[in-house]
TISESE-404538 format. One record per residue (C-alpha): residue in three letters; x, y, z. Coordinates in steps of 0.2 Angstrom, whole numbers, padded with zeros to 4 digits, always signed. Last residue first. Layout:
BEGIN
alaXYZ ...
END
This chain:
BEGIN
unk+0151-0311-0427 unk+0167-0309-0421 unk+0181-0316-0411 unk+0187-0330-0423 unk+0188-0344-0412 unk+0173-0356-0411 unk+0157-0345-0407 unk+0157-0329-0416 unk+0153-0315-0404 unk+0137-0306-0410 unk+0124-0316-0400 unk+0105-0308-0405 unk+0096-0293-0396 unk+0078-0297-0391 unk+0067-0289-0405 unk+0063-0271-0409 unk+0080-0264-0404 unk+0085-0253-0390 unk+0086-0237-0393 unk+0099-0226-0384 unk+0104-0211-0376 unk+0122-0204-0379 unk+0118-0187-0384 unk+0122-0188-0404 unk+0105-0195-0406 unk+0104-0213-0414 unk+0110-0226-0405 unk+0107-0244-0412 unk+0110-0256-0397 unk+0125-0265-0393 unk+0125-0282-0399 unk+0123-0297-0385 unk+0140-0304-0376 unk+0136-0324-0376 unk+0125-0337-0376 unk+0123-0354-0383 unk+0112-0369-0380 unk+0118-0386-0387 unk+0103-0398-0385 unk+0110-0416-0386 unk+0109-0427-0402 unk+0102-0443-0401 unk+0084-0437-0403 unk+0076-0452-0415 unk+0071-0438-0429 unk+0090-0431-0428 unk+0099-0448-0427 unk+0086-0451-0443 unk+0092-0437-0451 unk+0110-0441-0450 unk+0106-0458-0459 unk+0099-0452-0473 unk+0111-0438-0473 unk+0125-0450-0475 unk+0115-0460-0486 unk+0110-0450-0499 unk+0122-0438-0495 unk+0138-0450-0501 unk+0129-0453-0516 unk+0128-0435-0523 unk+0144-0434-0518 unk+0146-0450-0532 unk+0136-0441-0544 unk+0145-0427-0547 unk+0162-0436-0548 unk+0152-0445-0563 unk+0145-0428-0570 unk+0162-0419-0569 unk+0164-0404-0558 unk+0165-0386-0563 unk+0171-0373-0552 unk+0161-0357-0546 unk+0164-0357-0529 unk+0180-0349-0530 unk+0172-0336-0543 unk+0160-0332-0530 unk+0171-0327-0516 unk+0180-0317-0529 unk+0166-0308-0538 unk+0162-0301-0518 unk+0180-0294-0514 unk+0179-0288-0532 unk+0165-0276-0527 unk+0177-0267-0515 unk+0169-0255-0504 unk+0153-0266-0498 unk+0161-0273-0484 unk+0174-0263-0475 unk+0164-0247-0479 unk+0147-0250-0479 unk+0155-0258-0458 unk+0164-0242-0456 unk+0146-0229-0460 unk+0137-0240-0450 unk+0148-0237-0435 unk+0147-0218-0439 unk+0127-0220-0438 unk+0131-0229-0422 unk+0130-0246-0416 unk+0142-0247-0401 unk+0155-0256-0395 unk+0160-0264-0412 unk+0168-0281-0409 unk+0186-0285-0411 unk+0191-0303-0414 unk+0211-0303-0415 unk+0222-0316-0427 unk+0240-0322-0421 unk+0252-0325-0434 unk+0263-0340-0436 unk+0252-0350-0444 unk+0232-0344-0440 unk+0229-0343-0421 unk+0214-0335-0412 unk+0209-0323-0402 unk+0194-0316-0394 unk+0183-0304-0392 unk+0192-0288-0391 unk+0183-0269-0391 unk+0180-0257-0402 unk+0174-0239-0406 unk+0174-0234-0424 unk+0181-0222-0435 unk+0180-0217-0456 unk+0193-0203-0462 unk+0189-0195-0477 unk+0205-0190-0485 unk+0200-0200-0503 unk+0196-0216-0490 unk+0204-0219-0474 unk+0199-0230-0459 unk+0203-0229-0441 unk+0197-0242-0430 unk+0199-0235-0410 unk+0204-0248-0397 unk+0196-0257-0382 unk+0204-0272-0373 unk+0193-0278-0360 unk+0203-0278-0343 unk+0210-0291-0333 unk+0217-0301-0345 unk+0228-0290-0350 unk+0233-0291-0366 unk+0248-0280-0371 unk+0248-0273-0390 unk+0255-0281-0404 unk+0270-0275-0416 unk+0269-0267-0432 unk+0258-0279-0443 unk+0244-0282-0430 unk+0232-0294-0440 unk+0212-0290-0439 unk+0197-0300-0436 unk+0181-0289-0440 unk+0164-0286-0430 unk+0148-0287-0430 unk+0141-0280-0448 unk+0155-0291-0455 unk+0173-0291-0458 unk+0187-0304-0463 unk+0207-0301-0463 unk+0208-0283-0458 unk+0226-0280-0460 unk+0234-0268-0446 unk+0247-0252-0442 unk+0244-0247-0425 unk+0243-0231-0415 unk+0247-0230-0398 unk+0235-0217-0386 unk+0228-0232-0378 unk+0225-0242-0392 unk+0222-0232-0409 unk+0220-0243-0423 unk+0224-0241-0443 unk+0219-0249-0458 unk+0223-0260-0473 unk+0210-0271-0481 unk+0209-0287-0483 unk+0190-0291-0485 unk+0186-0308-0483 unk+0169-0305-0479 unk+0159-0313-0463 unk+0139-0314-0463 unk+0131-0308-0446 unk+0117-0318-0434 unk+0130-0335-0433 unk+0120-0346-0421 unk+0117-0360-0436 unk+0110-0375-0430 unk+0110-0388-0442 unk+0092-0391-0450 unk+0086-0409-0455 unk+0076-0403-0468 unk+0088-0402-0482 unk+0097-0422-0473 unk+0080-0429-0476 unk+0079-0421-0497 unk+0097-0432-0499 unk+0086-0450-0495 unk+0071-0442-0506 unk+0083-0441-0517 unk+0092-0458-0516 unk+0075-0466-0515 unk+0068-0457-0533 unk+0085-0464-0541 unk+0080-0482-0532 unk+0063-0479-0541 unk+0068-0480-0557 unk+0078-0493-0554 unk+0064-0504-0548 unk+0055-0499-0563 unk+0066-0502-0576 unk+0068-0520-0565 unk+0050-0523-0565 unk+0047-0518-0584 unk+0062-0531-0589 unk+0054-0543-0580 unk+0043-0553-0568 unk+0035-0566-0574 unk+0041-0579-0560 unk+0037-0569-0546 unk+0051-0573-0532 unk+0067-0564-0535 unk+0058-0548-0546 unk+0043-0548-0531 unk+0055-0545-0516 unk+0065-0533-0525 unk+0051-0523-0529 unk+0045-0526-0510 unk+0060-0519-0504 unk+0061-0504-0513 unk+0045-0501-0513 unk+0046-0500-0492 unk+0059-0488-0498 unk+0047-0477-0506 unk+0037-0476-0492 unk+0048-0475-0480 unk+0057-0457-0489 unk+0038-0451-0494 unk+0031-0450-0475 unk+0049-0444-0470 unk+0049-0431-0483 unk+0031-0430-0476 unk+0035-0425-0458 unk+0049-0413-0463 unk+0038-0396-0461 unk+0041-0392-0441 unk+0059-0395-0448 unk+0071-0409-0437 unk+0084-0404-0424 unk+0101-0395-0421 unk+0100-0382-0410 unk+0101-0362-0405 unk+0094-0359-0422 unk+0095-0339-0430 unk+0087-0331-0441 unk+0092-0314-0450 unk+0078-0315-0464 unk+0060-0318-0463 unk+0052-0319-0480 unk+0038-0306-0481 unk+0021-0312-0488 unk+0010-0305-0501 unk-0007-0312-0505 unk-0011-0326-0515 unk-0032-0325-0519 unk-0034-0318-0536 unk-0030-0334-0544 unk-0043-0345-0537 unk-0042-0363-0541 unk-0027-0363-0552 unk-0020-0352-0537 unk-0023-0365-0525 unk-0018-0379-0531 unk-0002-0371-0538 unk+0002-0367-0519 unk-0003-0385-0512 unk+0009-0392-0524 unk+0021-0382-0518 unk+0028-0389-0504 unk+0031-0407-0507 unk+0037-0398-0525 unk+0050-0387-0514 unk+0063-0403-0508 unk+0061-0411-0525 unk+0065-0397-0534 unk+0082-0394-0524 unk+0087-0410-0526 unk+0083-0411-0545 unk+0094-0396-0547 unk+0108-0403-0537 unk+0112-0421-0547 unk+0124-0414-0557 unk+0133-0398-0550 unk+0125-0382-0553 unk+0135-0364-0558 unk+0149-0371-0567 unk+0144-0387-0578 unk+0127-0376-0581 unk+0126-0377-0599 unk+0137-0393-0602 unk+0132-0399-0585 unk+0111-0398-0591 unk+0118-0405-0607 unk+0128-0420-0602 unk+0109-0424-0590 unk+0098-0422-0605 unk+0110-0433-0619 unk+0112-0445-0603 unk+0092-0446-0601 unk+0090-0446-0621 unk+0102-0462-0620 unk+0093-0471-0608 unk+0073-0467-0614 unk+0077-0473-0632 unk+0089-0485-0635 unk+0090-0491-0615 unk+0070-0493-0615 unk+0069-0499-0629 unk+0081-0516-0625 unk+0074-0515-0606 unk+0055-0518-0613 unk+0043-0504-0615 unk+0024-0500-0608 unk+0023-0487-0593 unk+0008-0486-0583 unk+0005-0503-0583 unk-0001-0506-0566 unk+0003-0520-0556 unk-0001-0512-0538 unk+0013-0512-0527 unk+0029-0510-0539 unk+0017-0503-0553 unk+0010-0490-0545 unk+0024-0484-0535 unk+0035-0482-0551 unk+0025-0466-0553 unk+0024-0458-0538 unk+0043-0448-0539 unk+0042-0444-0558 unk+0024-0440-0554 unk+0028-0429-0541 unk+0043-0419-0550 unk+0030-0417-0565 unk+0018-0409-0552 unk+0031-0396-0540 unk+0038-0393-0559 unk+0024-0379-0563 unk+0036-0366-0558 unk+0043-0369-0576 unk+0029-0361-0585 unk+0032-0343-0579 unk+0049-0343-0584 unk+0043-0351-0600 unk+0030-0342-0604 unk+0040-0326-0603 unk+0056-0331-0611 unk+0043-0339-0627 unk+0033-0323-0627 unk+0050-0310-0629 unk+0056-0321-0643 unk+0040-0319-0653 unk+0041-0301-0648 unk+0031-0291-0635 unk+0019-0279-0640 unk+0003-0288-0637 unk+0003-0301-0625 unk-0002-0317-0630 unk+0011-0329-0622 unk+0012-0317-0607 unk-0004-0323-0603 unk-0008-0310-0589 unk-0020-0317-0579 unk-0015-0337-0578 unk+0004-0332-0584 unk+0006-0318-0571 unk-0005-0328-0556 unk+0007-0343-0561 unk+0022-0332-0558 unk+0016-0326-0542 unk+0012-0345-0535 unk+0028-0349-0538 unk+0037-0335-0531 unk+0029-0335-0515 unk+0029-0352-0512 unk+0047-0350-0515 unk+0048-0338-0501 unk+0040-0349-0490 unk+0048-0364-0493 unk+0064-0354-0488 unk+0056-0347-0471 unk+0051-0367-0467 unk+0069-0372-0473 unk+0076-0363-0462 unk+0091-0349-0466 unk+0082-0338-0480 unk+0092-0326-0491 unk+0103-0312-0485 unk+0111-0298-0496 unk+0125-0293-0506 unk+0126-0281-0520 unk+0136-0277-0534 unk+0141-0296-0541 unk+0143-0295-0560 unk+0130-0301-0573 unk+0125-0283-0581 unk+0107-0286-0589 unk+0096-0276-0598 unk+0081-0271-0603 unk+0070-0262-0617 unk+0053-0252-0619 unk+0042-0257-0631 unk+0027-0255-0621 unk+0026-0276-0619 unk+0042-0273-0612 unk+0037-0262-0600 unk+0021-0274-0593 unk+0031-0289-0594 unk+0043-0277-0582 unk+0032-0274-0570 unk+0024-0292-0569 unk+0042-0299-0564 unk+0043-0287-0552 unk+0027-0288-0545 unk+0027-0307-0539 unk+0012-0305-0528 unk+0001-0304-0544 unk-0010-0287-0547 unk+0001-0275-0541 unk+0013-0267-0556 unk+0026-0252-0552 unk+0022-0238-0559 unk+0008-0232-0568 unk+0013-0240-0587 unk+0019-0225-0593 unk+0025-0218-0579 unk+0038-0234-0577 unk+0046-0229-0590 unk+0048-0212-0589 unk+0055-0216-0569 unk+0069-0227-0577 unk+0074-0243-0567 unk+0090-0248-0559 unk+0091-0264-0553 unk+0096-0272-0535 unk+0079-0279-0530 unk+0063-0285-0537 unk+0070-0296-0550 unk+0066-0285-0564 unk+0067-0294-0581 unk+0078-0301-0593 unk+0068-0303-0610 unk+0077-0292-0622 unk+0082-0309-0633 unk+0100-0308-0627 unk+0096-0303-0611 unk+0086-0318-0609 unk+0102-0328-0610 unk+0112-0319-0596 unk+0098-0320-0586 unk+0099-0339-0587 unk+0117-0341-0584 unk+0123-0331-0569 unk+0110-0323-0563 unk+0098-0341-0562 unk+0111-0354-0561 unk+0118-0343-0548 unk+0102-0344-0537 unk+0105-0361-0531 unk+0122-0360-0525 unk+0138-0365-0533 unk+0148-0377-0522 unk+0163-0376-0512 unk+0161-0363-0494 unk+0141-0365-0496 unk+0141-0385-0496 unk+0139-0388-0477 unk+0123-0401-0483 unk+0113-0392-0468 unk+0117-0376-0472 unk+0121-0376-0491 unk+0101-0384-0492 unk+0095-0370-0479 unk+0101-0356-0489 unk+0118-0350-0486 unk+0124-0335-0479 unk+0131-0317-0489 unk+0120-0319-0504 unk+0123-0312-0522 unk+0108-0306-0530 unk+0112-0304-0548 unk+0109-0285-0558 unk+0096-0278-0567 unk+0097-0261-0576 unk+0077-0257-0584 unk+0068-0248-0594 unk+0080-0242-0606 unk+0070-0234-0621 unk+0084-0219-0623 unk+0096-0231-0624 unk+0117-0226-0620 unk+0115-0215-0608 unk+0104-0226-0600 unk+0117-0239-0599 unk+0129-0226-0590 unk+0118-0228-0572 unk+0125-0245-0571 unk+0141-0251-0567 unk+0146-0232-0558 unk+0128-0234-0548 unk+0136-0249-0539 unk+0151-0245-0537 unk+0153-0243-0517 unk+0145-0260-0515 unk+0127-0260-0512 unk+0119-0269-0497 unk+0104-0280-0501 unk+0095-0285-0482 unk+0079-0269-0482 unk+0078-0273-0504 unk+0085-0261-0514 unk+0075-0252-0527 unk+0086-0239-0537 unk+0074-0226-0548 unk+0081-0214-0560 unk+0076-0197-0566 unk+0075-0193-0549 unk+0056-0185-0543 unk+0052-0192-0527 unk+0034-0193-0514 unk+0024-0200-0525 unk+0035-0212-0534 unk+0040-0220-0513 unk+0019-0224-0513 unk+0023-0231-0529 unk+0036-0244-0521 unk+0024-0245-0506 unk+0008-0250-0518 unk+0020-0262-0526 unk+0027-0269-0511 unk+0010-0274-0503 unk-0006-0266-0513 unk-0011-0258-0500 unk-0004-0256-0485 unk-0010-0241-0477 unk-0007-0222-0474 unk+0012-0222-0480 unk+0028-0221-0468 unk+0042-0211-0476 unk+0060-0209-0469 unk+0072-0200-0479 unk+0093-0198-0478 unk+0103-0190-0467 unk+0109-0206-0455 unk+0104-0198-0439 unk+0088-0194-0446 unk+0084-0210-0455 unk+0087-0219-0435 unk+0075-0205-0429 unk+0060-0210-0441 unk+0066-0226-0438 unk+0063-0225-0421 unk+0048-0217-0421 unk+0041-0227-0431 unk+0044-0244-0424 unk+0037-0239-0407 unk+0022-0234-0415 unk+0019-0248-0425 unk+0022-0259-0409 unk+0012-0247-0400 unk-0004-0250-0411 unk-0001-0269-0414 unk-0002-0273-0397 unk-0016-0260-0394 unk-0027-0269-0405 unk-0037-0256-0415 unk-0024-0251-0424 unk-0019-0233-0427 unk-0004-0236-0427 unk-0004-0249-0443 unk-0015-0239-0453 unk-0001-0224-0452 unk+0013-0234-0456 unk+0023-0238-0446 unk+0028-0258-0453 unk+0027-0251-0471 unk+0042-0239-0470 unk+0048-0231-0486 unk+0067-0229-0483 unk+0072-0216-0493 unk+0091-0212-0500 unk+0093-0197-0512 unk+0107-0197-0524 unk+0109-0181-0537 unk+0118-0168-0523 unk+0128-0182-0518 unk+0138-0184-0534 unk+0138-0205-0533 unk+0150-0215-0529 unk+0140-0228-0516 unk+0142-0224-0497 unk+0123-0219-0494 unk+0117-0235-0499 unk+0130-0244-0488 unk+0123-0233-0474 unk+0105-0236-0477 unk+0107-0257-0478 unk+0118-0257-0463 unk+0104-0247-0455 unk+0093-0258-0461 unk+0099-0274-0456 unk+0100-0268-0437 unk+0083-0258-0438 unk+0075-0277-0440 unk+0064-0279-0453 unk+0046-0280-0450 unk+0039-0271-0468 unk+0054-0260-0477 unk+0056-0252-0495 unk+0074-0247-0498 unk+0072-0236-0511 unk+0083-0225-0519 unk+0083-0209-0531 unk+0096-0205-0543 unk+0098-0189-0553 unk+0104-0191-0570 unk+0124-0188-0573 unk+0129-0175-0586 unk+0136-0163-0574 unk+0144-0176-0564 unk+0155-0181-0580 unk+0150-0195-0593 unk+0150-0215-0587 unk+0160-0228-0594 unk+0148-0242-0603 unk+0147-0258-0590 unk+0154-0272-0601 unk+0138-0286-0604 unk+0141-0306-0607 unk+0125-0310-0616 unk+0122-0329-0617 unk+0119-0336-0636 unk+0107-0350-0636 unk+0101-0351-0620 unk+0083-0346-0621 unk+0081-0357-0636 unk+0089-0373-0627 unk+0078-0368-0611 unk+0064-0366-0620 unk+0066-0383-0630 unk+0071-0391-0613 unk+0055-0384-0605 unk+0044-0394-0619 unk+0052-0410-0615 unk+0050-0409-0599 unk+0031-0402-0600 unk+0031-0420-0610 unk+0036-0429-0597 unk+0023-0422-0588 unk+0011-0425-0600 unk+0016-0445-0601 unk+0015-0447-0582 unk-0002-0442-0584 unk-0006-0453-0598 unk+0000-0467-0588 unk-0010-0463-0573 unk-0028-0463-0585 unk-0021-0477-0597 unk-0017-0489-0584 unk-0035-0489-0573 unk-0042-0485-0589 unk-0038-0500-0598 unk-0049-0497-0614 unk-0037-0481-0617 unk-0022-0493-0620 unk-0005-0488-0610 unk+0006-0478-0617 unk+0023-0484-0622 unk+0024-0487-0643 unk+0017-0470-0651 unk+0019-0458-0641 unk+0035-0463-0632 unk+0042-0466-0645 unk+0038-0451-0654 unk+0046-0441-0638 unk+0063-0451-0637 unk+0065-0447-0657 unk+0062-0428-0652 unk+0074-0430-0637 unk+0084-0438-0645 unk+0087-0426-0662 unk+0084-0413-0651 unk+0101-0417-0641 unk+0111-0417-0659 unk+0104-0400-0664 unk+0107-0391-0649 unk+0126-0400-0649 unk+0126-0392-0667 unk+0122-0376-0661 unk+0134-0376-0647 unk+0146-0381-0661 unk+0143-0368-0671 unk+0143-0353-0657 unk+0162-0361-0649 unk+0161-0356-0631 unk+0158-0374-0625 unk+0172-0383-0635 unk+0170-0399-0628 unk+0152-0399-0633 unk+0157-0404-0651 unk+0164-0419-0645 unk+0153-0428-0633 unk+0137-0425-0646 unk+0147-0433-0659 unk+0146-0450-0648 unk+0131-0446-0641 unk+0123-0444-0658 unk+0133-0461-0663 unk+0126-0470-0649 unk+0107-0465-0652 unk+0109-0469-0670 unk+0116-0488-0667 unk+0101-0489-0653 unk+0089-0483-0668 unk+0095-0493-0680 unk+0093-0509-0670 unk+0077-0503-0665 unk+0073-0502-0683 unk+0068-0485-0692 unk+0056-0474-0697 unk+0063-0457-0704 unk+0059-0441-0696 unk+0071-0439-0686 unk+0086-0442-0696 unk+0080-0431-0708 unk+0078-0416-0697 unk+0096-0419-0690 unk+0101-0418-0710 unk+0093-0402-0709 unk+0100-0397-0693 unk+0117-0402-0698 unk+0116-0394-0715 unk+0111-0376-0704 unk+0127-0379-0694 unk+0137-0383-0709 unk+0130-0366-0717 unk+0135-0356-0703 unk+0152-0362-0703 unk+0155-0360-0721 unk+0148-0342-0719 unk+0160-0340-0706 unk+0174-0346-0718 unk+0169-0333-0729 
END
């Protein structure tokens, strides 16, 4: 009974918020109305998790931004006679309506988040076989070793889990070449992987050519496999050891299961976190994304394949011929095409794998490009809005994934906009600072309270406007040209692993300088023209505020593509794990504080050996699991002090298949060594403390940019002890690695990389 009160108190609100838009009022009524929606709005979004009053906080922020979008219909546009206004104005207006629209399909997407338990999984009998692919292009044998051995590690009954890498850098295309170059590269990179999967027991497949980029090798990998289940990881996504264990028992559970997704966490920051040195305390980018927005399109059966770290049914994807091909975004394509069959998804929002994402801004812009230009190739040629067989619910998630990857343009007329007016007197925007603050203001602090109420834990305020600023200088070009020609994107491979021996300015920052002096050159003639022009007025100083916002990002976006060098190749994990060394016949009781694919930093709990300085310092690691014992040669690095206690780097000697077999271990073991790391980050901060760090970068990385840009910094070059190569026969010869061997001795103290 009392939930039925609830629910009918919810639906009186949205009538009565129905009424209250549609009634014409004063200005005076409307600024008195615009407060007290705030007002109530404020308190019914202090209980977050309560459903009613997330739907009457919906309810309340449609009633401004419905009231704000009449307005700005009806009173603000320009007059069509004066085409040099109406034509710029009315440009700005349909982009401020795309806004609009986004916030309704955002609202609707996320009106009730899915929060998924892992369903228990039966006995080893019962258990469907399990293939995996870890599809492969130019990635380093390195990461893809780690990636094979982690792969290999997970619990599962090993007679029901095959691992294949499905090369497309050897294949068979590829080494017959006509450019010799790129014939004995191919070759070269066949052969050794073919003998790297040998070492490792699992299977090594290289196709005729490379059609169809990832899709034609995912299908290729269909060919040549029969498990019930497919696993896609991509070549840098390590699973943890329980990966399969959180996902294989939702198919037990839905015959018409299509689809297990689950987040990509990252090990390094991408190149904003790098250069802003916000990775260790803020949320990143993509954790808006898994943590919140997946979480939502669950709930309507709309959260989709994301290329990577899911768990997909080989009966479903038969019925549609596999994996889809015709955009460069396949993923996403595969899926519209399941659901649209009926078949279902879902989503499990817990960290099981970790992986790399782009270190420089030119490798990230490149990605994104990617992506943008492959969801508008689906919504151009697949029109998800239209498709038959997905549900009304299902079309609106669709569209609106694909939809919001047009932001590069409303981003750039936000930014452009006050320019017009500031330098050529055009009235693009018609109001006076009494409507603009009952109307425009208060739907602004309605939309910003909302984007922290939803996202107040995975994005700090201000961030998400950052980050689309920096990609729509980019991207503009990319939706250009796949409106123009949507058949034409073709598929590229993000470079991961990178490395930057110096600080210095992006190859691509030219125009965030271009736009930065330009609109601060507005800035100063805005000024300039309010003190001295005696008309000027309330539209001038809306204007010049405007465009101080647009400063201060553009002032932030210099610091994103002024890049820090980074010289660490492998990602650390707290780890804390117990283990054993053997040092000259001694064996020692020790703590693995932190671990990565180079090394780990261990406490001696049981006394210390004797440095000498002298010699190298070279122990056995000894690691034990269910009576499986894991061992890895190692030597010192360096140490280090932390208290009272004193911390060793040791390095691995030699890369192995049994080194491998240590680092999937130490790593990816424990998935709760991953969900800690990104709890810790995931902390929410208010909107006004928001903005003011968001302040401190606008002019701290303003001016940091500039030392960059004018060469005050010195050139620090770095070198040191170079990873041992990947050996892959049990008679002690080598192979050395495809590219020059990267430093993996962590510079500053720690003793490994």
């Amino acid at each position: 009974m009392v939930k039925f009160m609830l629910n009918m108190l919810a639906a009186a609100a949205g009538l009565a918020g129905l009424a209250l838009i549609l009634l014409p009022i004063s200005l005076q009524a409307q600024l008195v109305l615009s407060f007290g929606v705030l007002g109530i709005m404020f308190i019914t979004m202090s209980r977050p998790d309560n459903k009613v009053f997330r739907i009457v906080t919906y309810c309340l922020v449609g009633i401004l931004a419905i009231r704000y979008a009449y307005w700005r219909t009806a009173d603000t546009l320009p007059s069509i006679y004066e085409p040099w206004n109406f034509i710029p104005g009315f440009l700005l207006y349909l982009a401020e309506m795309y806004c609009l629209a986004m916030l309704a399909v955002s609202l609707f997407m996320l009106a009730d988040p899915l929060k998924r338990s892992s369903p228990p999984i039966s006995n080893a009998d019962e258990l469907p076989t399990v293939d995996v692919f870890v599809p492969s292009y130019n990635e380093d044998p390195e990461l893809l070793a780690s990636t094979l051995a982690a792969a290999k590690a997970m619990a599962y009954p090993r007679h029901k889990l095959k691992i294949y890498l499905l090369d497309d850098g050897g294949t068979e295309a590829k080494r017959n070449h006509r450019d010799p170059r790129v014939s004995m590269a191919a070759i070269r990179r066949h052969e050794e992987l073919k003998a790297l999967c040998e070492a490792m027991g699992v299977i090594y497949h290289a196709r005729k050519e490379n059609s169809h980029a990832k899709a034609g090798n995912l299908n290729e990998g269909l060919k040549i496999s029969s498990g019930e289940l497919v696993v896609v990881f991509d070549a840098d996504h390590a699973p943890v050891r329980d990966f399969l264990r959180e996902t294989v028992g939702f198919f037990k559970t839905d015959d018409k299961l299509f689809l297990v997704q689950t987040p990509h966490y990252f090990l390094n920051p991408d190149p904003l976190e790098k250069n802003l040195q916000t990775f260790a305390r803020m949320p990143s980018e993509n954790e808006m994304f898994y943590s919140i927005l997946q979480r939502g399109l669950d709930k309507w059966d709309a959260s989709f394949f994301c290329g990577s770290a899911a768990v997909l049914s080989r009966k479903a994807l038969m019925t549609v011929n596999g994996f889809s091909g015709q955009s460069i975004t396949e993923d996403c394509e595969t899926a519209l095409s399941l659901h649209s069959k009926g078949w279902h998804s879902v989503y499990v929002d817990k960290p099981l794998i970790a992986g790399l994402q782009p270190e420089t801004i030119v490798s990230f812009i490149g990605q994104r490009a990617r992506w943008c230009q492959g969801m508008l190739q689906i919504l151009i040629l697949n029109r998800p809005f239209l498709a038959k067989g997905l549900s009304l619910p299902q079309r609106i998630c669709y569209a609106g994934i694909n939809l919001f990857w047009l932001f590069p343009l409303s981003r750039l007329a936000f930014m452009f906009s006050p320019l017009l007016y500031i330098f050529f007197s055009l009235e693009v925007f018609r109001s006076n600072i009494i409507e603009f603050g009952s109307y425009a203001m208060t739907y602004l602090v309605a939309s910003y309270a909302m984007q922290n109420y939803l996202y107040g834990k995975v994005r700090w305020p201000w961030v998400s406007e950052l980050y689309e600023y920096v990609q729509s200088v980019m991207l503009f070009g990319s939706i250009v040209s796949v409106v123009r020609n949507p058949r034409k994107p073709t598929f590229n491979v993000t470079a991961k692993g990178q490395t930057l021996d110096k600080s210095g300015i992006s190859p691509i920052a030219k125009p965030y300088f271009a736009i930065f002096f330009i609109l601060l050159t507005a800035a100063v003639y805005g000024v300039w023209r309010y003190f001295t022009e005696p008309l000027a007025g309330d539209l001038l100083m809306i204007v010049l505020s405007w465009n101080m916002i647009n400063l201060a990002l553009a002032g932030a976006a210099l610091g994103v593509v002024s890049e820090r060098r980074e010289l660490r190749r492998n990602q650390r994990l707290p780890v804390k794990r117990h283990a054993l060394m053997r040092i000259e016949n001694k064996l020692y009781s020790i703590i693995v504080s932190d671990a990565s694919s180079g090394g780990i930093a261990v406490e001696f709990v049981d006394g210390e050996p004797a440095l000498d300085p002298a010699t190298a310092l070279k122990g056995y690691l000894e690691l034990r699991r269910g009576g499986q014992v894991l061992g890895a040669d190692m030597v010192l690095r360096g140490t280090r002090k932390s208290g009272d206690h004193l911390i060793y780097g040791f390095a691995y000697c030699e890369r192995t298949p049994q080194t491998f077999g240590v680092i999937a271990e130490l790593m990816y073991s424990d998935q709760a060594v991953l969900q800690d790391r990104l709890n810790r980050r995931q902390v929410r901060i208010g909107y006004f403390a928001g903005t003011f760090r968001f302040a401190i970068w606008t002019f701290t990385e303003t001016f940091r940019a500039l030392r960059y840009s004018l060469g005050w910094i010195r050139e620090q070059e770095f070198s040191s002890q170079p990873d041992a190569p990947i050996r892959v026969n049990e008679n002690g010869a080598t192979v050395a690695p495809v590219t020059p061997p990267l430093p993996a001795v962590l510079a500053g103290g720690n003793g490994h990389a």
